[in-house]
C-alpha positions in Angstrom: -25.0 30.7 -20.5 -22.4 28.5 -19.4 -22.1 31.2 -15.6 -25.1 29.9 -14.9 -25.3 25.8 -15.6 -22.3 26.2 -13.8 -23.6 26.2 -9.8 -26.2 23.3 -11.4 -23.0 21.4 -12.3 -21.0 21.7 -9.5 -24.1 20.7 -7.5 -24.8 17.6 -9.2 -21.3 16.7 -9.2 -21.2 17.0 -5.6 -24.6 14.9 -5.3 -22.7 12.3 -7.5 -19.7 12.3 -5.2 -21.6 12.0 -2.5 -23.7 8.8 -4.3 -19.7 7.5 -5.3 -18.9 7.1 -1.6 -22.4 5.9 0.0 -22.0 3.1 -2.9 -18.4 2.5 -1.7 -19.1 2.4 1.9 -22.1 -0.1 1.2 -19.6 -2.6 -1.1 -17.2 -2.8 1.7 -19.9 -3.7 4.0 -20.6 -6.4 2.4 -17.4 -7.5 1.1 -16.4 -7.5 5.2 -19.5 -9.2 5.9 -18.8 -11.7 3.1 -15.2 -12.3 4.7 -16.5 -12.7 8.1 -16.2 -16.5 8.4 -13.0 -16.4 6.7 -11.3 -13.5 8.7 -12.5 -15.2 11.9 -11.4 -18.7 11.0 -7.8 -16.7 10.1 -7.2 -15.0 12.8 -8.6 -18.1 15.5 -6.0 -20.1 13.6 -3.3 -17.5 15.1 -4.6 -16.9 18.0 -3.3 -13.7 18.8 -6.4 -12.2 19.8 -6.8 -15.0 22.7 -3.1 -14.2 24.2 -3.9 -10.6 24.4 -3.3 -10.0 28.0 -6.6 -8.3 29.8 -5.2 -5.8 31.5 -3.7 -3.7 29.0 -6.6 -3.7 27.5 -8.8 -0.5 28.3 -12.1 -2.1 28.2 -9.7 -4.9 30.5 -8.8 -1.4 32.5 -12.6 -1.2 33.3 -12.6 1.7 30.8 -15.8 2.2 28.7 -15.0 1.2 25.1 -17.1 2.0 22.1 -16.3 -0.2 18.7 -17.7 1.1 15.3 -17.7 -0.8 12.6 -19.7 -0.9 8.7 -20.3 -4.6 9.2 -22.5 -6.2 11.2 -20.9 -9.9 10.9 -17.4 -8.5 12.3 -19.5 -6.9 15.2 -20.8 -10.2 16.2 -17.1 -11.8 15.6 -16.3 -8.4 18.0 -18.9 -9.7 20.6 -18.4 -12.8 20.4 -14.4 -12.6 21.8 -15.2 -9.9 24.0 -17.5 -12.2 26.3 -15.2 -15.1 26.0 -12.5 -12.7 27.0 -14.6 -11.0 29.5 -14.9 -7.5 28.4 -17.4 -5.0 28.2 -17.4 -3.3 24.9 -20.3 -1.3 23.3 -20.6 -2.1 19.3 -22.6 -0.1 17.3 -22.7 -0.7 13.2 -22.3 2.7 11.9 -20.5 4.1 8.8 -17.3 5.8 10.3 -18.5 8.8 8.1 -21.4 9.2 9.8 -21.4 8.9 13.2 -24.8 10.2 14.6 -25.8 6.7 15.8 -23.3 8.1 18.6 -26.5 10.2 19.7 -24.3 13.4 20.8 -21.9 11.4 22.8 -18.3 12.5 23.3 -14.9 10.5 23.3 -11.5 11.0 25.1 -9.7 8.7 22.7 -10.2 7.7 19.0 -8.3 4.9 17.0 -8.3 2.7 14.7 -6.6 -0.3 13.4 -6.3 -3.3 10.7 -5.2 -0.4 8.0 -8.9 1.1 8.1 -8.2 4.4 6.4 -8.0 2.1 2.9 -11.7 1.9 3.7 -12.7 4.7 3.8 -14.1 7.0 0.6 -14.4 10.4 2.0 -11.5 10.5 4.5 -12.0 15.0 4.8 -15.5 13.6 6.2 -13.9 10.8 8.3 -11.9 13.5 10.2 -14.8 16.0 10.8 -16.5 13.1 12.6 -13.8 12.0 14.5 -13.0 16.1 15.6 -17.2 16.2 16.1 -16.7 13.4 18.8 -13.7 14.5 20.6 -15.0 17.7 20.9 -17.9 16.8 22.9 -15.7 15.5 25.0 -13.8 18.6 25.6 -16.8 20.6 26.6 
């Protein structure tokens, strides 16, 4: 009896898993989008982001630059400093688990920064994404 509610339970267990992240995913999207305001206000207080030299930037390299991110209030913060900076950067709101908003398209270079991998639930599904991506590229 118990050989075959097995398979059912490992399914549904997986389902649930699968329900744990998707939940966790969608409370740090709002939690970033809550801190919006704040984070901006923080980090215009320093100013680092404003004596950033252009150049070494790649999008200030004239390289085409792609920036994911879960929430939509940092991607207008994003947009925001990139045209008072001057540069062109594509954003696109996307869970970094789930990247098919990228519509098939391939990258030379992935990375990330502000400690991101905290973030993220599923990390195993994280990396198949970013491999997806890169591999496009390499065809």
């Amino acid at each position: 009896m118990f050989g075959v509610l097995l398979p059912e339970l490992h399914a549904l267990l997986g389902m649930l898993e699968g329900l744990l992240v998707n939940l966790n995913h969608e409370a740090n999207r709002r939690h970033w989008n809550r801190q919006a305001a704040k984070w901006e206000q923080l980090r215009d207080n320093d100013g680092l982001w404003r004596r950033i030299p252009k150049e070494p930037a790649l999008a200030g390299l004239g390289m085409g630059v792609t920036s994911l991110d879960i929430s939509e209030d940092q991607l207008a913060i994003a947009a925001r400093r990139a045209e008072r900076l001057g540069l062109t950067i594509e954003l696109i709101r996307a869970d970094a688990t789930e990247m098919s908003s990228l519509l098939g398209r391939g990258f030379d270079l992935v990375c990330s920064t502000n400690g991101f991998y905290v973030w993220i639930a599923d990390l195993p599904q994280l990396f198949k994404e970013i491999a997806r991506i890169l591999a496009i590229a390499l065809r």
